[in-house]
Wavefront OBJ file of the C-alpha trace (Angstrom):
o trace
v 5.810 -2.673 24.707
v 6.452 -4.097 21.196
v 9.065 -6.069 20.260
v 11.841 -4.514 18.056
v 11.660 -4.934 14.373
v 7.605 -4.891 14.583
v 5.892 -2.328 12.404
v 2.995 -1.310 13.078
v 0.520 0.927 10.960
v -2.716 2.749 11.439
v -5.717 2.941 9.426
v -8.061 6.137 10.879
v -10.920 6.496 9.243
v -12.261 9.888 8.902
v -15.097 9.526 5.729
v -18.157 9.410 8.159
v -21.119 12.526 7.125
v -22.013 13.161 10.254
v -26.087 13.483 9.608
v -27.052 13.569 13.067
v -25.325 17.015 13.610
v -27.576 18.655 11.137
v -24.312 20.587 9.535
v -22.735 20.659 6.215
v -19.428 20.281 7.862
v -18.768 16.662 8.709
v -17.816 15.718 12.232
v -14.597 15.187 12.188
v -13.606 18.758 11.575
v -16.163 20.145 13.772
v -13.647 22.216 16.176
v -13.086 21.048 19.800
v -11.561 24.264 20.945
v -9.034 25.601 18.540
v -8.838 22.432 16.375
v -10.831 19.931 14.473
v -11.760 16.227 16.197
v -9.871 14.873 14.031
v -6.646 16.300 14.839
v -6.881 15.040 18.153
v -6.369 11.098 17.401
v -4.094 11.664 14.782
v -1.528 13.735 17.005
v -1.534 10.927 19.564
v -0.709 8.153 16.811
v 2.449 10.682 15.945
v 3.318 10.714 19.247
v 3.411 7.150 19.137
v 5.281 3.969 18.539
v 3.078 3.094 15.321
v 5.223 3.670 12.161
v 2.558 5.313 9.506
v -0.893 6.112 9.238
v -3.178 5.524 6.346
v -5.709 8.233 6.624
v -9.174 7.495 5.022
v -11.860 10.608 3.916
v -15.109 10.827 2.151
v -15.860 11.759 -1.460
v -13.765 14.467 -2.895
v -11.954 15.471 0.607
v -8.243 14.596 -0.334
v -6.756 18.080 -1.191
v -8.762 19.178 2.053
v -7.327 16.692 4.640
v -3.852 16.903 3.103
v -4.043 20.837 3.522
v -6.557 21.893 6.273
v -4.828 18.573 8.489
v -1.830 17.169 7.659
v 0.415 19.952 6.321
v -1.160 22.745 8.693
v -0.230 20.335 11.488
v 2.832 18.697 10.557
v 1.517 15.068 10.406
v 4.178 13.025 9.251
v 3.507 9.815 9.529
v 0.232 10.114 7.392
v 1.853 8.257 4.030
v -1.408 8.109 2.501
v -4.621 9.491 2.025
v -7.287 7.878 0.064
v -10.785 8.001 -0.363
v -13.136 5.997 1.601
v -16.206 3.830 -0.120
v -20.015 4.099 0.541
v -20.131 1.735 4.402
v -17.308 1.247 7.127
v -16.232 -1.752 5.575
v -15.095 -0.466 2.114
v -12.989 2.189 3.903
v -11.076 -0.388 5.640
v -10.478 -2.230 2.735
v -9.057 0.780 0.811
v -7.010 1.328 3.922
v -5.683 -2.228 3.872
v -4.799 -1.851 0.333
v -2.836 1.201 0.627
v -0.398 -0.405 3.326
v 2.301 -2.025 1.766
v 3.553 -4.089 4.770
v 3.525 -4.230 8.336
v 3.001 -6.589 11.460
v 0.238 -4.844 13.128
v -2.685 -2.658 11.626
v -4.626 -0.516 14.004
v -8.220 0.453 12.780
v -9.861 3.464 14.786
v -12.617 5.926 13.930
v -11.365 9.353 13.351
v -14.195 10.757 15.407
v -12.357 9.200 19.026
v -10.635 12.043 19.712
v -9.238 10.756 23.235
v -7.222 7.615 22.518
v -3.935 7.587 24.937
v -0.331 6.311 24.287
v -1.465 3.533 27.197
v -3.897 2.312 25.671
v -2.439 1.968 22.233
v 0.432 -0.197 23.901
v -2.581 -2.424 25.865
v -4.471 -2.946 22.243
v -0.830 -3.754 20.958
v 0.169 -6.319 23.713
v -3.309 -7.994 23.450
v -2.858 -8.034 19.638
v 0.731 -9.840 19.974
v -0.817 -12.434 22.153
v -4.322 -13.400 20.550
v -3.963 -12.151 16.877
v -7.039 -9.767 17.266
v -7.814 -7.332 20.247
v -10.537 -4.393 20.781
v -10.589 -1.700 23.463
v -13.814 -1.248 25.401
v -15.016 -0.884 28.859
v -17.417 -2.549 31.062
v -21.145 -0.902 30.958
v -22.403 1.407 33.687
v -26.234 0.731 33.165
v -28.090 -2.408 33.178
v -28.859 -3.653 29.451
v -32.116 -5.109 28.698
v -33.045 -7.343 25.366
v -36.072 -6.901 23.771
v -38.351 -8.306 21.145
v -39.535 -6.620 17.859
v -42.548 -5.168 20.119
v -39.616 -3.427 22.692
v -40.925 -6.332 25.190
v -38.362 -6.990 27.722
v -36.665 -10.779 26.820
v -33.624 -11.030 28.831
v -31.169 -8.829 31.348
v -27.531 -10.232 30.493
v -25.020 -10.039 33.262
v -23.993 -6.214 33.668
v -20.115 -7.438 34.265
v -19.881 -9.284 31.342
v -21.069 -6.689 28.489
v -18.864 -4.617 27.194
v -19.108 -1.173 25.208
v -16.260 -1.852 21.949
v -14.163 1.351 21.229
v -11.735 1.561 18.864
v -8.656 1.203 18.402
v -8.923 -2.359 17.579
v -5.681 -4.290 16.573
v -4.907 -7.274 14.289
v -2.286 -8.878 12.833
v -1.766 -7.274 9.076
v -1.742 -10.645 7.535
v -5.310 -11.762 9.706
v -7.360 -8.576 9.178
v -5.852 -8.564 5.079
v -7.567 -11.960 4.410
v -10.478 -11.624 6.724
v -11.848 -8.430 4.484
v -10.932 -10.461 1.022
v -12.779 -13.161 2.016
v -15.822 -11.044 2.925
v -15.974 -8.735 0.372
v -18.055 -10.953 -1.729
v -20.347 -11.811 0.890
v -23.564 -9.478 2.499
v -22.109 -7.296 4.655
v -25.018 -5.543 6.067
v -24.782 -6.914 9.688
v -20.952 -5.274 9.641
v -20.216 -2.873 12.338
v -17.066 -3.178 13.122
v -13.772 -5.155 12.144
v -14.173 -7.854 14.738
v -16.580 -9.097 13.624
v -15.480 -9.537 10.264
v -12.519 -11.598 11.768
v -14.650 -12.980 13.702
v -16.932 -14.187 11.029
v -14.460 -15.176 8.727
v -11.483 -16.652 10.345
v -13.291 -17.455 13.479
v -10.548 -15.701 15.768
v -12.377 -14.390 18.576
v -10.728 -10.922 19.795
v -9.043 -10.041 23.334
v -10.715 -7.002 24.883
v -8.392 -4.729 26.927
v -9.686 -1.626 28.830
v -10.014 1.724 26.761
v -11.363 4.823 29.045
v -14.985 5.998 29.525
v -13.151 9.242 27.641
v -12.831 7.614 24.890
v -15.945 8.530 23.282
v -17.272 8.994 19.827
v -18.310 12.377 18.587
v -21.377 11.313 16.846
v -24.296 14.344 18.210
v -23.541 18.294 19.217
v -24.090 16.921 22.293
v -20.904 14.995 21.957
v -19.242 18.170 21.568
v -20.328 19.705 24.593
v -18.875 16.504 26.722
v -15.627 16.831 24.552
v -15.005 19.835 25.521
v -15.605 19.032 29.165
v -13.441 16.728 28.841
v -10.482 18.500 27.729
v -11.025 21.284 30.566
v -11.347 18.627 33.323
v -8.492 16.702 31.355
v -5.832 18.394 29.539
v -3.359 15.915 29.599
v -5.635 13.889 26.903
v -3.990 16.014 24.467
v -0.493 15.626 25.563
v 2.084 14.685 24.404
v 1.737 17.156 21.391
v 4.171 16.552 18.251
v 3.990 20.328 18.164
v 5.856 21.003 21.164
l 1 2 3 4 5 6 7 8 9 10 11 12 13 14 15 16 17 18 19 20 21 22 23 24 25 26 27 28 29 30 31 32 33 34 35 36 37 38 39 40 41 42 43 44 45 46 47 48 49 50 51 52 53 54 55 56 57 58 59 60 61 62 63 64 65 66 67 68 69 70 71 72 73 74 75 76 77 78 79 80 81 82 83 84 85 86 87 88 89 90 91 92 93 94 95 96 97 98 99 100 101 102 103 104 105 106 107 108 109 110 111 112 113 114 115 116 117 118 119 120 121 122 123 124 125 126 127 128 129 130 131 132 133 134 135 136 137 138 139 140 141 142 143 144 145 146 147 148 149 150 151 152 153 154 155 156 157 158 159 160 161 162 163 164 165 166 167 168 169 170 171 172 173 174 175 176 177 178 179 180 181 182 183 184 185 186 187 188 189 190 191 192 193 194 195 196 197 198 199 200 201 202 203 204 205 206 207 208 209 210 211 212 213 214 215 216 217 218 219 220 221 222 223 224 225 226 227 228 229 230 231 232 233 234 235 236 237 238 239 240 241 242 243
């Protein structure tokens, strides 16, 4: 549980295409039952303890999000929506600039429709402790490393490899001068915001369990398993701001 006075805010990203579903629609507002993927995340952050969410969309998709999502479904803690830049990293950045102050800044992808008030408070706790934390879980499957000729090199240790998620949680002030100090640098090896603390302030992030639910909508097969998992599941979507 946070301590009092601690604000926390929320950066969801929601400017990804969505090219591997072969649609003009992008993925996150693809409908999961009666409402778009991206609805999903964003009801559970209102739900929540975080304080406001800085809500981050593609080209052009402003009016749209603050009509189709945030008015039609009462999303009040979204202060601000802006526009996201051409990779991951840019978004964030225009995220971080639109937050005026806070303790805490929680980056997740728009597309992880089954984040839980649990495991916000875990990513939270973890954050408070070691400055930087990520949700994940342990692998199911062995991994193998290859060479450039898909040549077996190496079987790591199944128990320690871990598949990140997001949420992922830093303090404001960390993850603020982290991305300023990268900005200028090549990014191309960026895939997520650990590792440009990581990188550039050398803070090496606490991992805390997410939930093998917590997936990424990325494929139509995606779909298929999120809805699965909301019939086998329904609490996921609970508690509802709506109720």
């Amino acid at each position: 549980m946070r301590d009092k006075g601690v604000k926390c805010a929320a950066i969801v990203l929601a400017a990804g295409q969505g090219k591997r579903m072969n649609t003009d629609i992008h993925k996150q507002y693809l409908l999961i039952k009666d409402k778009p993927v991206l609805y999903y995340a964003l009801n559970t952050i209102e739900c929540s303890f975080i304080d406001e969410i800085i809500l981050v969309v593609g080209k052009g998709e402003i009016s749209y999000c603050e009509e189709k999502i945030v008015k039609r479904y009462h999303f009040h803690k979204v202060v601000k929506i802006v526009e996201g830049g051409k990779e991951r990293y840019h978004s964030v950045k225009e995220g971080l600039k639109a937050i005026q102050n806070c303790d805490y800044v929680f980056v997740h992808d728009g597309a992880r429709p089954f984040i839980d008030l649990p495991m916000l408070e875990r990513a939270l706790e973890g954050a408070q402790k070691y400055q930087a934390c990520i949700v994940g879980m342990p692998v199911k499957d062995t991994i193998r490393i290859v060479d450039d000729y898909n040549i077996g090199k190496d079987t790591p240790r199944r128990d320690r490899v871990w598949m990140m998620q997001t949420p992922q949680v830093f303090s404001f002030t960390l993850l603020k001068e982290a991305y300023e100090k990268i900005m200028n640098r090549d990014c191309s090896y960026i895939t997520d915001d650990a590792m440009v603390v990581e990188a550039m302030k050398g803070i090496r992030p606490k991992l805390v369990m997410g939930a093998y639910t917590n997936i990424k909508i990325t494929t139509r097969d995606d779909l298929m398993i999120a809805e699965g998992i909301l019939a086998q599941h329904s609490e996921i979507t609970l508690p509802s701001h709506l109720d």
